[in-house]
HTML snippet that shows the backbone in 3Dmol.js (N, CA, C, O; Angstrom):
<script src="https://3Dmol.org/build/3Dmol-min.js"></script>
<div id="view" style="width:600px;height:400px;position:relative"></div>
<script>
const pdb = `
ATOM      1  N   UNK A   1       0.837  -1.184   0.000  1.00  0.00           N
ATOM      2  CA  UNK A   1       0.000   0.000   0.000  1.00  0.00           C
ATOM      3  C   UNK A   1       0.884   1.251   0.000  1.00  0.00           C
ATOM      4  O   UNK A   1       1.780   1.324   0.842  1.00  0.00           O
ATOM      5  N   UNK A   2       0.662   2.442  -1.062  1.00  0.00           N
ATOM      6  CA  UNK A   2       1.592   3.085  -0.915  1.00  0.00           C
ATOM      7  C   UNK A   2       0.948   4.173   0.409  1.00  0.00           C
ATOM      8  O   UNK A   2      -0.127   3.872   0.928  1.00  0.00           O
ATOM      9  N   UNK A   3       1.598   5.239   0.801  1.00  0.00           N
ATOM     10  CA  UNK A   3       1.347   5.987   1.648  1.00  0.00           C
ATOM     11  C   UNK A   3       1.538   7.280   0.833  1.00  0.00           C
ATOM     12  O   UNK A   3       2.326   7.680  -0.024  1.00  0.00           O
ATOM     13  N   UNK A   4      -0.322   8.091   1.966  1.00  0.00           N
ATOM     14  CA  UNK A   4      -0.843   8.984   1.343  1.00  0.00           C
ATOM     15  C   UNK A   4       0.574  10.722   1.527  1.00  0.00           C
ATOM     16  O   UNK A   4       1.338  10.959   2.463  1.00  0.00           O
ATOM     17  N   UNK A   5       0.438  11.232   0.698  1.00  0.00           N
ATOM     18  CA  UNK A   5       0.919  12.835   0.891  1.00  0.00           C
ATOM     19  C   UNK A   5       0.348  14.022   1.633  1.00  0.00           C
ATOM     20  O   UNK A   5      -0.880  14.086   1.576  1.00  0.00           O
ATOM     21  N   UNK A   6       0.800  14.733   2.143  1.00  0.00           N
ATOM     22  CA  UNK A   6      -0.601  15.395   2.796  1.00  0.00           C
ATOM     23  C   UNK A   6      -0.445  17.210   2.204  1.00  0.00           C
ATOM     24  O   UNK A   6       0.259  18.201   2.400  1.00  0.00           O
ATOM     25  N   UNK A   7      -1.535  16.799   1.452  1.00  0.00           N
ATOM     26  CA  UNK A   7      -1.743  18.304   1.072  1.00  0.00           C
ATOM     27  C   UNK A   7      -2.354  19.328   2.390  1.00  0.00           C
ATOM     28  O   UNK A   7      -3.089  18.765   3.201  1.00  0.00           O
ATOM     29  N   UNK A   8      -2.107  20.534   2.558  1.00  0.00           N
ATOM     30  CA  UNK A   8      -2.755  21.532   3.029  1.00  0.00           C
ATOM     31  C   UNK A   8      -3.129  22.339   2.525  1.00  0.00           C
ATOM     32  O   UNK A   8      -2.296  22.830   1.763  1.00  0.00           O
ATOM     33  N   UNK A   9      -4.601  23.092   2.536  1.00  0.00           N
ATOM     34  CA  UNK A   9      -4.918  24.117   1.634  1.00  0.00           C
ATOM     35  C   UNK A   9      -5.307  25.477   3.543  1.00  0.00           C
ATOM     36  O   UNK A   9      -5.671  25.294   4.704  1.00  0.00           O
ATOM     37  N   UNK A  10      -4.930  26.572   2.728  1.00  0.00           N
ATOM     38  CA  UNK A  10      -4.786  27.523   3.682  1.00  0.00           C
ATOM     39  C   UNK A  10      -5.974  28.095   3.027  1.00  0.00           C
ATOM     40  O   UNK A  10      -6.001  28.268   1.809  1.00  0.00           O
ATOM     41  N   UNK A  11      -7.163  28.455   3.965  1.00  0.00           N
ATOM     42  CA  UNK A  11      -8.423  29.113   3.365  1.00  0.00           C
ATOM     43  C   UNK A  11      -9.167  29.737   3.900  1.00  0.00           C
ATOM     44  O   UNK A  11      -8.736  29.760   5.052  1.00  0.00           O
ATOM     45  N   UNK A  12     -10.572  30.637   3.850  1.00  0.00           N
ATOM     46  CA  UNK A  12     -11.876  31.292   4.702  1.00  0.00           C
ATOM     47  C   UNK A  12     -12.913  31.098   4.349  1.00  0.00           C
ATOM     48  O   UNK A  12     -13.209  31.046   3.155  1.00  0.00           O
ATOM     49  N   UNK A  13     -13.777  30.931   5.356  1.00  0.00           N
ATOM     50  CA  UNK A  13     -15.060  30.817   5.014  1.00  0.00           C
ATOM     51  C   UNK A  13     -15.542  31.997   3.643  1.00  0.00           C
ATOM     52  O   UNK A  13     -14.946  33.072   3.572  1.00  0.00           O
ATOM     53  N   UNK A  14     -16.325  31.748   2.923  1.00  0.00           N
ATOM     54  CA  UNK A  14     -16.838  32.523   1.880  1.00  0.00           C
ATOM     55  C   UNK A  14     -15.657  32.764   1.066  1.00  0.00           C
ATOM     56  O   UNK A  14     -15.970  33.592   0.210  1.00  0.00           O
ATOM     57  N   UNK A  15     -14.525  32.438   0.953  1.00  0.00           N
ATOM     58  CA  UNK A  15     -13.452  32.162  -0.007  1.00  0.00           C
ATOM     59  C   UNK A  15     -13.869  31.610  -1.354  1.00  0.00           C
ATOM     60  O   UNK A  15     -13.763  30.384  -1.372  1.00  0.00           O
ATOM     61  N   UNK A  16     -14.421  32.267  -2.774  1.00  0.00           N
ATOM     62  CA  UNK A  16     -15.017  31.672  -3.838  1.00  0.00           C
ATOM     63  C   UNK A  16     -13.732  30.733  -4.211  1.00  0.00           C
ATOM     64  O   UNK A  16     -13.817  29.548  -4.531  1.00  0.00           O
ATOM     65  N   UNK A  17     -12.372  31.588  -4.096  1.00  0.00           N
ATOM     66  CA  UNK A  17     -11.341  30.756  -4.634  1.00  0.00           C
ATOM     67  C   UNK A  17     -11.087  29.281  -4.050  1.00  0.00           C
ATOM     68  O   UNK A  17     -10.967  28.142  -4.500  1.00  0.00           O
ATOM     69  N   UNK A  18     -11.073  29.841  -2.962  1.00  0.00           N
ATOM     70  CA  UNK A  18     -10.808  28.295  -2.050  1.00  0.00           C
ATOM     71  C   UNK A  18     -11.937  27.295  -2.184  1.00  0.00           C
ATOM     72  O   UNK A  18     -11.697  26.150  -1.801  1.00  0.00           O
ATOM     73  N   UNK A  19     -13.286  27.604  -2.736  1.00  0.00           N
ATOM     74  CA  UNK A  19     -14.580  26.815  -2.555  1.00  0.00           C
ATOM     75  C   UNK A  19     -13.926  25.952  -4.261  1.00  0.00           C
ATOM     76  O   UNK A  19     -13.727  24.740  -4.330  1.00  0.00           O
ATOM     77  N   UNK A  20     -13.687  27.004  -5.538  1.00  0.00           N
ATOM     78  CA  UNK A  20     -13.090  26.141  -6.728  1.00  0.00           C
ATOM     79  C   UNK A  20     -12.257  25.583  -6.115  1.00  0.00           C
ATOM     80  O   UNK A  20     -12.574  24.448  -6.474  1.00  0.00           O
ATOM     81  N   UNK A  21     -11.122  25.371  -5.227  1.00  0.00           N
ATOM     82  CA  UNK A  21      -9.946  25.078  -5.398  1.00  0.00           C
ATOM     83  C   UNK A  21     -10.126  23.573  -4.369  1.00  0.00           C
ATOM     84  O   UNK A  21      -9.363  22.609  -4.425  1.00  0.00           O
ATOM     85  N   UNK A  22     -11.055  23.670  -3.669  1.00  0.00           N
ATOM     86  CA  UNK A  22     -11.552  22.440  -2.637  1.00  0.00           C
ATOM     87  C   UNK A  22     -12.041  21.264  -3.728  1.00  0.00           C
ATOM     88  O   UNK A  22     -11.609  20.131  -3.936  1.00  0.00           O
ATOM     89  N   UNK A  23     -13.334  22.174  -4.447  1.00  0.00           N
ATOM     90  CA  UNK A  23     -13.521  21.478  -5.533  1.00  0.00           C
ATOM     91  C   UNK A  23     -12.378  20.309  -6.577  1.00  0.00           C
ATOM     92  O   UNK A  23     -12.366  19.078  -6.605  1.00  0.00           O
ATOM     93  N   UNK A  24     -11.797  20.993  -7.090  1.00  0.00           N
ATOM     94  CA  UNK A  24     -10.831  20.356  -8.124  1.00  0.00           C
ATOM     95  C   UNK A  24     -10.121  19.306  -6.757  1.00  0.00           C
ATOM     96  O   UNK A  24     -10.336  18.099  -6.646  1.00  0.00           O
ATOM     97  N   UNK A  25      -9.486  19.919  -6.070  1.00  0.00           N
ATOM     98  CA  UNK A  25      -8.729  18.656  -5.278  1.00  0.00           C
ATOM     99  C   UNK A  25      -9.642  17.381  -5.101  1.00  0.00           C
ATOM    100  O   UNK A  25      -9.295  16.201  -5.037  1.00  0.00           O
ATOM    101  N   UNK A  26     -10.890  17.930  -5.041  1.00  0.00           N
ATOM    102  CA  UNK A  26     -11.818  16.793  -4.660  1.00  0.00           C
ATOM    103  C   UNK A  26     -11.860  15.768  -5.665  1.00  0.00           C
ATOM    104  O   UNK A  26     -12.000  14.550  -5.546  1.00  0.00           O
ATOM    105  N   UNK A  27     -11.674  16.687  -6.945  1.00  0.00           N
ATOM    106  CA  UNK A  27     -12.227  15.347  -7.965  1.00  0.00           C
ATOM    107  C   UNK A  27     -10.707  15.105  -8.929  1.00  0.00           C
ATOM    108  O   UNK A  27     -10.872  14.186  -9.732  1.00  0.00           O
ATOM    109  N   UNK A  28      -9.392  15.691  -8.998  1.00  0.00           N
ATOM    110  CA  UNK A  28      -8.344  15.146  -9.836  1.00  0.00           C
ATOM    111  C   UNK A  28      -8.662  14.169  -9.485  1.00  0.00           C
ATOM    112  O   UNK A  28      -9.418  13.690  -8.640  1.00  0.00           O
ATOM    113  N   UNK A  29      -7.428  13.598 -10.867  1.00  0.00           N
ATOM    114  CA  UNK A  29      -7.537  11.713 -11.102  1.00  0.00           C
ATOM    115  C   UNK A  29      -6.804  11.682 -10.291  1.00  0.00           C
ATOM    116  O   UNK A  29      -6.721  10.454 -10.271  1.00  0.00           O
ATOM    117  N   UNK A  30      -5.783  12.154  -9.132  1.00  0.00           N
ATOM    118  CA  UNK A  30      -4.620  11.626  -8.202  1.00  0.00           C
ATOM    119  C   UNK A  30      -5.090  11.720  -7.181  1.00  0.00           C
ATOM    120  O   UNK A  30      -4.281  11.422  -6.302  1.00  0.00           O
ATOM    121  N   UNK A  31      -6.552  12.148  -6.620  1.00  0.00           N
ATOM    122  CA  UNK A  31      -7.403  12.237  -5.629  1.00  0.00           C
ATOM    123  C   UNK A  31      -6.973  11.054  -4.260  1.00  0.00           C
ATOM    124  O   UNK A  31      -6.770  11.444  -3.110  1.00  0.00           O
ATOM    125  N   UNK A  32      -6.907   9.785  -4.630  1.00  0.00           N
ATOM    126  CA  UNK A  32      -6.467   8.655  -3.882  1.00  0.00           C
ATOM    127  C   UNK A  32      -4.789   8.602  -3.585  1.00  0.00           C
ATOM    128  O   UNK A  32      -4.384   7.504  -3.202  1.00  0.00           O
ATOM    129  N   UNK A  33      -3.764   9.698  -3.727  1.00  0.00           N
ATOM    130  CA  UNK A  33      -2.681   9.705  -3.422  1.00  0.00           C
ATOM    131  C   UNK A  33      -2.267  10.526  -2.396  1.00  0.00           C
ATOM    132  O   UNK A  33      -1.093  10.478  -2.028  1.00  0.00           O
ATOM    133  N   UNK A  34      -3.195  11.401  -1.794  1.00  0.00           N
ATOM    134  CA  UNK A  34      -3.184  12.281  -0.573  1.00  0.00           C
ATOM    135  C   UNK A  34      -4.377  12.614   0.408  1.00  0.00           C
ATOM    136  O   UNK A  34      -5.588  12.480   0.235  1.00  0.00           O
ATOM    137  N   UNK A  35      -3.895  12.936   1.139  1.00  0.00           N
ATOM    138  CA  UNK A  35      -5.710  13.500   2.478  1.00  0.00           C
ATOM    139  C   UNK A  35      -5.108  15.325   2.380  1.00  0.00           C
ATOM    140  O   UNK A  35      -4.112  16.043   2.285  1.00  0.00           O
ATOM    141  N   UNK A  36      -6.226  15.311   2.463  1.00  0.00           N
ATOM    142  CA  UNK A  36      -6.379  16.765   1.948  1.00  0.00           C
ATOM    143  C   UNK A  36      -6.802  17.778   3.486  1.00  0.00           C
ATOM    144  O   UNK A  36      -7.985  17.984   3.756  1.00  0.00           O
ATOM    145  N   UNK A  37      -5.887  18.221   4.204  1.00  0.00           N
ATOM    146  CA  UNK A  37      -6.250  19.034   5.280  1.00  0.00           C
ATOM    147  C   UNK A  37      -6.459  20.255   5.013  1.00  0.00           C
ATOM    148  O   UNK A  37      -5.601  20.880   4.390  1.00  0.00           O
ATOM    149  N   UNK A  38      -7.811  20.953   5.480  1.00  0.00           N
ATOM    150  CA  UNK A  38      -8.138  22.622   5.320  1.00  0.00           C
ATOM    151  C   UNK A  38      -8.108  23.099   6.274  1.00  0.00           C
ATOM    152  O   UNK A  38      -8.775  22.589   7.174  1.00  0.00           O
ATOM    153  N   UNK A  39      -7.232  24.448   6.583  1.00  0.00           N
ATOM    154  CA  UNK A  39      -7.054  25.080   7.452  1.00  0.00           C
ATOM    155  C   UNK A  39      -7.782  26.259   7.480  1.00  0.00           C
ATOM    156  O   UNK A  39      -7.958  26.567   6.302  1.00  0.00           O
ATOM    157  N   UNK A  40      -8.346  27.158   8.275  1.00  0.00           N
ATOM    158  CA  UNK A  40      -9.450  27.851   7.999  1.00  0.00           C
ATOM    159  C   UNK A  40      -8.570  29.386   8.936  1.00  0.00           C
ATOM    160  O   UNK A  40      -8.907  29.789  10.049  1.00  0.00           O
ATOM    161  N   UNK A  41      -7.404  29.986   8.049  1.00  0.00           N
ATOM    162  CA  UNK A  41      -6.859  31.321   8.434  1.00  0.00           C
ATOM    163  C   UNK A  41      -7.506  32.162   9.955  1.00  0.00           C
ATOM    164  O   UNK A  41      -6.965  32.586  10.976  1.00  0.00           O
ATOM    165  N   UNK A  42      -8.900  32.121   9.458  1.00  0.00           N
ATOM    166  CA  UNK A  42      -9.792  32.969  10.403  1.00  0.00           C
ATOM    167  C   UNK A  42      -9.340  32.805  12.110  1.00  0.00           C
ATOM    168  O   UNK A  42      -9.276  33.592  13.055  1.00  0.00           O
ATOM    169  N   UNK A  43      -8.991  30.886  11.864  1.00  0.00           N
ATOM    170  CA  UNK A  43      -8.796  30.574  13.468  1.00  0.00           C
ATOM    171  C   UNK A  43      -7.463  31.012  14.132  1.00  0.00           C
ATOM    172  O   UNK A  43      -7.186  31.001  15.332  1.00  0.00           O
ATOM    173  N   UNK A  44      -6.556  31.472  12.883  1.00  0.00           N
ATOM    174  CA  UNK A  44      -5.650  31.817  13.551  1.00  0.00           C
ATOM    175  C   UNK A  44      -5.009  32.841  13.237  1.00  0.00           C
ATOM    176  O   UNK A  44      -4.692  32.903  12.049  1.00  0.00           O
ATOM    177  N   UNK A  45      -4.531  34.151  14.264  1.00  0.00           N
ATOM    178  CA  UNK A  45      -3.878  35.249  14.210  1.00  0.00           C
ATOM    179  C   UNK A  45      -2.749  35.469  13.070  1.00  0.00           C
ATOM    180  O   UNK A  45      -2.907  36.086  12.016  1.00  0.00           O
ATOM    181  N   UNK A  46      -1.737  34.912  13.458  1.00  0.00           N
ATOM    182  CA  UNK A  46      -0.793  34.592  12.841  1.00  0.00           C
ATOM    183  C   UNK A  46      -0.907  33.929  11.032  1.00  0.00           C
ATOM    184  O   UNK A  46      -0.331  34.395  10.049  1.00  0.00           O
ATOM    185  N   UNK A  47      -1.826  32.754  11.089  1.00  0.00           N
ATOM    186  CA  UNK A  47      -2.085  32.858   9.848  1.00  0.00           C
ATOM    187  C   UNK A  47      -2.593  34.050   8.946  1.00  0.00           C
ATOM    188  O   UNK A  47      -2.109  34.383   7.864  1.00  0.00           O
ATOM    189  N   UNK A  48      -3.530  34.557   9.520  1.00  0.00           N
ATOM    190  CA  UNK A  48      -4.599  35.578   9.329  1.00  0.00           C
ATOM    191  C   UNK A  48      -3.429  36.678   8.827  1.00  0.00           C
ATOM    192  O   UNK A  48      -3.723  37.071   7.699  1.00  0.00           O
ATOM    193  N   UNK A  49      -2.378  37.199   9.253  1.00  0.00           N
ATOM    194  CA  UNK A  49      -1.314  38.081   8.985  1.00  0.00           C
ATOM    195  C   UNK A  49      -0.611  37.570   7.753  1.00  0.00           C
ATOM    196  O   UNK A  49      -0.337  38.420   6.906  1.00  0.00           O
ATOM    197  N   UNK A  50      -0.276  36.321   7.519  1.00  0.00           N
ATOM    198  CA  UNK A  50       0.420  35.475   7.140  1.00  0.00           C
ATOM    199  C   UNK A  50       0.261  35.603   5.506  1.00  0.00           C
ATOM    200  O   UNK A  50       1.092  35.890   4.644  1.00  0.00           O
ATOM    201  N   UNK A  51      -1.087  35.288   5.427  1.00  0.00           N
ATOM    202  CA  UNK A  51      -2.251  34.767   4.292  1.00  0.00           C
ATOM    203  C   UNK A  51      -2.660  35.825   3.758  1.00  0.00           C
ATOM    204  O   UNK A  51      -2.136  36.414   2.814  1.00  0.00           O
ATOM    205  N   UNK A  52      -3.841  36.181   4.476  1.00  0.00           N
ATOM    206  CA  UNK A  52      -4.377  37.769   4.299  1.00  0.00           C
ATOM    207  C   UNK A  52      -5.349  37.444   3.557  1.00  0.00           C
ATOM    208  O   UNK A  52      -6.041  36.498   3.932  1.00  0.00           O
ATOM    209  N   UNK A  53      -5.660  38.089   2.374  1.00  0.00           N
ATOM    210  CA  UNK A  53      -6.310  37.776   1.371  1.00  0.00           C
ATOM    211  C   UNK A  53      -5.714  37.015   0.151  1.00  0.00           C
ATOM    212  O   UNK A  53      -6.410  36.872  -0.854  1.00  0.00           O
ATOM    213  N   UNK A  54      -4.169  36.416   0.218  1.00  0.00           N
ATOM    214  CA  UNK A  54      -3.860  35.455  -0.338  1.00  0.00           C
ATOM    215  C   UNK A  54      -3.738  34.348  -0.213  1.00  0.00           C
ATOM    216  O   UNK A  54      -2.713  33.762   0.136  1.00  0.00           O
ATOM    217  N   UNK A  55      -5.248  33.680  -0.603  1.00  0.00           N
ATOM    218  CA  UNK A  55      -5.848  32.607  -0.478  1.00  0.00           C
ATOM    219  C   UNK A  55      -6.446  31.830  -1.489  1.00  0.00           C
ATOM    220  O   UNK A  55      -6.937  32.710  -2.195  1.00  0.00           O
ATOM    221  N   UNK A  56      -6.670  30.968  -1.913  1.00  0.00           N
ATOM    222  CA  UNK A  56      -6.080  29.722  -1.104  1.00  0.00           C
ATOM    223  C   UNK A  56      -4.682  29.762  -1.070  1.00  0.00           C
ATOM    224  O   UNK A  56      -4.038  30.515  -1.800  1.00  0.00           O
ATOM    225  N   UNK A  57      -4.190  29.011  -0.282  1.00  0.00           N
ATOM    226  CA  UNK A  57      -2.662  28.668  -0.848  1.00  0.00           C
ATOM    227  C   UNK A  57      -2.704  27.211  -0.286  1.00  0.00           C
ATOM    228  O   UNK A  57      -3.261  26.805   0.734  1.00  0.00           O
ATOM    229  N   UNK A  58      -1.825  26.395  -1.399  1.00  0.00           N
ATOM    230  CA  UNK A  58      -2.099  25.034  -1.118  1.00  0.00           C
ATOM    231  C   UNK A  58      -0.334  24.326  -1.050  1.00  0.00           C
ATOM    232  O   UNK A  58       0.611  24.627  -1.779  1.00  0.00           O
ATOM    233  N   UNK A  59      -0.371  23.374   0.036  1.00  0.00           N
ATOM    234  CA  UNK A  59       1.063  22.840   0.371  1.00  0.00           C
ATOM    235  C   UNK A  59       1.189  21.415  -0.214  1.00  0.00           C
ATOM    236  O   UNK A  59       0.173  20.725  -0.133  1.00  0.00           O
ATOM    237  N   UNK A  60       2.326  20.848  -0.816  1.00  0.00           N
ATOM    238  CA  UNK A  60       2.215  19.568  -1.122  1.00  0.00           C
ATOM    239  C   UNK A  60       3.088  19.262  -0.554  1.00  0.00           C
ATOM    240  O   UNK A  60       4.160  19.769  -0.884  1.00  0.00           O
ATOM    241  N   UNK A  61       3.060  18.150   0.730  1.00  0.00           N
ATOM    242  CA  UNK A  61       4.525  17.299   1.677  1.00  0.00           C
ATOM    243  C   UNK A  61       5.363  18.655   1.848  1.00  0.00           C
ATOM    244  O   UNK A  61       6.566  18.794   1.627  1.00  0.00           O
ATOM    245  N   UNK A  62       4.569  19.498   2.236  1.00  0.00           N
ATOM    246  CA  UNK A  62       5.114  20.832   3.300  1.00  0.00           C
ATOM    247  C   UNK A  62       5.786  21.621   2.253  1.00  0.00           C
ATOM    248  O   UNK A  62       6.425  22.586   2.673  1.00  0.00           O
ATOM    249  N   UNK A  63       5.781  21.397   0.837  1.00  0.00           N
ATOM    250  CA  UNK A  63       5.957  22.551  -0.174  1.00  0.00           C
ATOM    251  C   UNK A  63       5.024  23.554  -0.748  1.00  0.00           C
ATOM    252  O   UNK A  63       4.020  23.100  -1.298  1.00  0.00           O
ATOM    253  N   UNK A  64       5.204  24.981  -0.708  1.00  0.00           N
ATOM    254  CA  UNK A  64       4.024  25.511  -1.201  1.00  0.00           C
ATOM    255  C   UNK A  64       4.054  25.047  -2.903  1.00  0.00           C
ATOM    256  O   UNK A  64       5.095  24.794  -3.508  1.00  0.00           O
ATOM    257  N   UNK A  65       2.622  25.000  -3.524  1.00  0.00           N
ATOM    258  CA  UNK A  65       2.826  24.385  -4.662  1.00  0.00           C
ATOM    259  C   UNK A  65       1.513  25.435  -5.681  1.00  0.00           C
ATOM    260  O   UNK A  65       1.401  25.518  -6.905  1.00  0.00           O
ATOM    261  N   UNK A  66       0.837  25.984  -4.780  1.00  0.00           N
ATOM    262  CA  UNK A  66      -0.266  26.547  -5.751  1.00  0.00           C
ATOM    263  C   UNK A  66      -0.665  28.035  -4.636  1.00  0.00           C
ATOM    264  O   UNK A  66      -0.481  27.894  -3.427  1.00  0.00           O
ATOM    265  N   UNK A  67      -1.149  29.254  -5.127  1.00  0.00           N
ATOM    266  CA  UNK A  67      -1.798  30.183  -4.735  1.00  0.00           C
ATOM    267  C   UNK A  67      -2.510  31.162  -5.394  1.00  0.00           C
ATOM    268  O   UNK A  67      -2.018  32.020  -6.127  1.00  0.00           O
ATOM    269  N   UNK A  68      -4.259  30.953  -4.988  1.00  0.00           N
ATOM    270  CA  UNK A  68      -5.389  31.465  -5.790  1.00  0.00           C
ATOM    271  C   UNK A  68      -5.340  30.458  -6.482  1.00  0.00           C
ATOM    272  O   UNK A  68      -5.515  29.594  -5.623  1.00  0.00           O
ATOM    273  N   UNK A  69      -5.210  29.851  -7.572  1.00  0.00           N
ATOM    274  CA  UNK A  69      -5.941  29.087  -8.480  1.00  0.00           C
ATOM    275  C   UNK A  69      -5.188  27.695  -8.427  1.00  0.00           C
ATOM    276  O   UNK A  69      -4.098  27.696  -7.855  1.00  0.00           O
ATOM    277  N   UNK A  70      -5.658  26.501  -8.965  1.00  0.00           N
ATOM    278  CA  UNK A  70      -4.977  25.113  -8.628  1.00  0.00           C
ATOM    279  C   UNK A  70      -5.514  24.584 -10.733  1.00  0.00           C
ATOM    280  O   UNK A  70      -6.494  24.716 -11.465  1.00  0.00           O
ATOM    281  N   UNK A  71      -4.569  24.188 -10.790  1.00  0.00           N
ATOM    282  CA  UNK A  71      -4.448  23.460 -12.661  1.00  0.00           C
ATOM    283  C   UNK A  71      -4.744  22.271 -11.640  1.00  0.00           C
ATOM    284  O   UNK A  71      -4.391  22.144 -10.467  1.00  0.00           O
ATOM    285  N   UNK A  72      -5.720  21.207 -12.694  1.00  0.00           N
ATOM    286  CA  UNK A  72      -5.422  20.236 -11.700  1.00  0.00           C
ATOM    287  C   UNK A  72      -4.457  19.233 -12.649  1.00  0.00           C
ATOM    288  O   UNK A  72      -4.440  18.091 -12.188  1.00  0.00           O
ATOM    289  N   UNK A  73      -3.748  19.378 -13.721  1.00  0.00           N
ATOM    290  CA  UNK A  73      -3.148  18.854 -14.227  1.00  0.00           C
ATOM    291  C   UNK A  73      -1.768  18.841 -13.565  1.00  0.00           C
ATOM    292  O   UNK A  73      -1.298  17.730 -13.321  1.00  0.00           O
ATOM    293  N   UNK A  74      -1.240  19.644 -13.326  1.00  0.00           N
ATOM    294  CA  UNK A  74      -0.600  20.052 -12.787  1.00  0.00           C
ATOM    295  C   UNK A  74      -0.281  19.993 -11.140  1.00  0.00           C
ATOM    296  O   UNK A  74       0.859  19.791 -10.721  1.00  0.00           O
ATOM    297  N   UNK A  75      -1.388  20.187 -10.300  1.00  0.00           N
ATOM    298  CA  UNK A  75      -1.444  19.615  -9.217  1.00  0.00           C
ATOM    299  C   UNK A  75      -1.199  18.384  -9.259  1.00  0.00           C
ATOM    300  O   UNK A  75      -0.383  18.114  -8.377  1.00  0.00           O
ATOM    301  N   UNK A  76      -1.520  17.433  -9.887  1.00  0.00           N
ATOM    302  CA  UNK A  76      -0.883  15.996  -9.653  1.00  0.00           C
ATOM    303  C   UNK A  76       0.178  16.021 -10.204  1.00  0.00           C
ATOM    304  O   UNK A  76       0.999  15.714  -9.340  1.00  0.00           O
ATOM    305  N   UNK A  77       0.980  16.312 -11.691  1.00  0.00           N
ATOM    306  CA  UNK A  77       1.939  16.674 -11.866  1.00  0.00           C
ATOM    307  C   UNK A  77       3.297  16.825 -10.844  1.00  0.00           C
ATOM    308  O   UNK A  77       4.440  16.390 -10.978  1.00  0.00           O
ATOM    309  N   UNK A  78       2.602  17.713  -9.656  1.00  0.00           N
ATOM    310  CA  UNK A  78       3.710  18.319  -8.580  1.00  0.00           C
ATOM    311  C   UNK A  78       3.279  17.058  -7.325  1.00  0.00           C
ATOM    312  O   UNK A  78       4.235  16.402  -6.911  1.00  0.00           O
ATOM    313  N   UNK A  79       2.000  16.760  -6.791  1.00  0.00           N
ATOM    314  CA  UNK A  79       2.061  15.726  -6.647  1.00  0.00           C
ATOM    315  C   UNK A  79       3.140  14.554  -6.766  1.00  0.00           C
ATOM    316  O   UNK A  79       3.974  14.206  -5.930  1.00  0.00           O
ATOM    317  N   UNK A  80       2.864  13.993  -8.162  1.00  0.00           N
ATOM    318  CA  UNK A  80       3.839  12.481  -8.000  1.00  0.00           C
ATOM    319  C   UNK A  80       5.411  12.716  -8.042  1.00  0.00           C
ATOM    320  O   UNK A  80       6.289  11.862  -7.914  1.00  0.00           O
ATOM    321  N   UNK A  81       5.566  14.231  -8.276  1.00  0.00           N
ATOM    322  CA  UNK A  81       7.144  14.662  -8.157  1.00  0.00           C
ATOM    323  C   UNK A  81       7.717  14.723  -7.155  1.00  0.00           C
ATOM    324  O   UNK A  81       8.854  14.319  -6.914  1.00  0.00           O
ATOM    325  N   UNK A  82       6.736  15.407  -6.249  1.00  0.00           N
ATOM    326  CA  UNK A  82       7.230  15.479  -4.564  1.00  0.00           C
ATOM    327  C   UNK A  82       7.164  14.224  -3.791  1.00  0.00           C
ATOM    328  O   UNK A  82       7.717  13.963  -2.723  1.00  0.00           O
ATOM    329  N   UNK A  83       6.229  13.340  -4.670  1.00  0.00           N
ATOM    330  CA  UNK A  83       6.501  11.887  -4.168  1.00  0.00           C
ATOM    331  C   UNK A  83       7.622  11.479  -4.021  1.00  0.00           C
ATOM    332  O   UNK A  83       8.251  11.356  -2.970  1.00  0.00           O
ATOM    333  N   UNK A  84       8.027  11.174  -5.398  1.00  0.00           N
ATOM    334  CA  UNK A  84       9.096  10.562  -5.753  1.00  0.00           C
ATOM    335  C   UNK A  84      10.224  11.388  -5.325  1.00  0.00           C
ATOM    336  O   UNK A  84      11.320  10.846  -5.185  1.00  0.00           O
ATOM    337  N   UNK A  85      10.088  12.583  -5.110  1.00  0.00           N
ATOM    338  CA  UNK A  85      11.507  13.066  -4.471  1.00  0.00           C
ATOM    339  C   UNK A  85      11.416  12.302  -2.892  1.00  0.00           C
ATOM    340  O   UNK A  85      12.403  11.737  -2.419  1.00  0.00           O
ATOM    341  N   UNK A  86      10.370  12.361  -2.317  1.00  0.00           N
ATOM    342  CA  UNK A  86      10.107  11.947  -0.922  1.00  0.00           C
ATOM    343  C   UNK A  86      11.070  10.466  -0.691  1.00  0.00           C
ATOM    344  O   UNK A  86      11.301  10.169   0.481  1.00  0.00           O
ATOM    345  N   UNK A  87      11.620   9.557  -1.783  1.00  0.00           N
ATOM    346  CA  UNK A  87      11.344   7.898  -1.862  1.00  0.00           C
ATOM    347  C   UNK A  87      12.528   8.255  -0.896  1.00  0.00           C
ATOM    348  O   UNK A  87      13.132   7.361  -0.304  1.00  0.00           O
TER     349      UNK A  87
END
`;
const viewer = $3Dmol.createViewer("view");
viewer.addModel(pdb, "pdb");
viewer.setStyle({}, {cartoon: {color: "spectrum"}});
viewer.zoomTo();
viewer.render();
</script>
């Protein structure tokens, strides 16, 4: 069984970007190669400074890899790269 990657997406409630960008992660074809954690800025100060209104921003195995918009071709793309750098 291989083992999953863990994406993070940095986001806010009423975020249109982050609502597309939840979307697409949901349905790429590489969907079954990571768990997908959402962090919600609002809860935290520091993020909230951090982020701002540049949102989403999405991490792959603790690399930033996408911000505001996600290709999902490409998201898996960076995906199976950061895999395989991971081996």
């Amino acid at each position: 069984m291989r083992e999953r990657v863990r994406v993070i997406m940095y986001s806010r409630p009423g975020c249109h970007l982050c609502e597309e960008a939840e979307r697409i992660l949901a349905t790429v074809e590489c969907a079954d190669l990571f768990d997908l954690e959402i962090i919600n800025i609002e809860q935290d100060e520091e993020l909230r400074r951090q982020y701002g209104e540049q949102i989403p921003v999405i991490f792959i195995a603790g690399v930033k890899a996408f911000k505001y918009r996600v290709d999902p071709r490409e998201f898996c793309r960076k995906l199976r790269r950061l895999m395989a750098q991971a081996r």
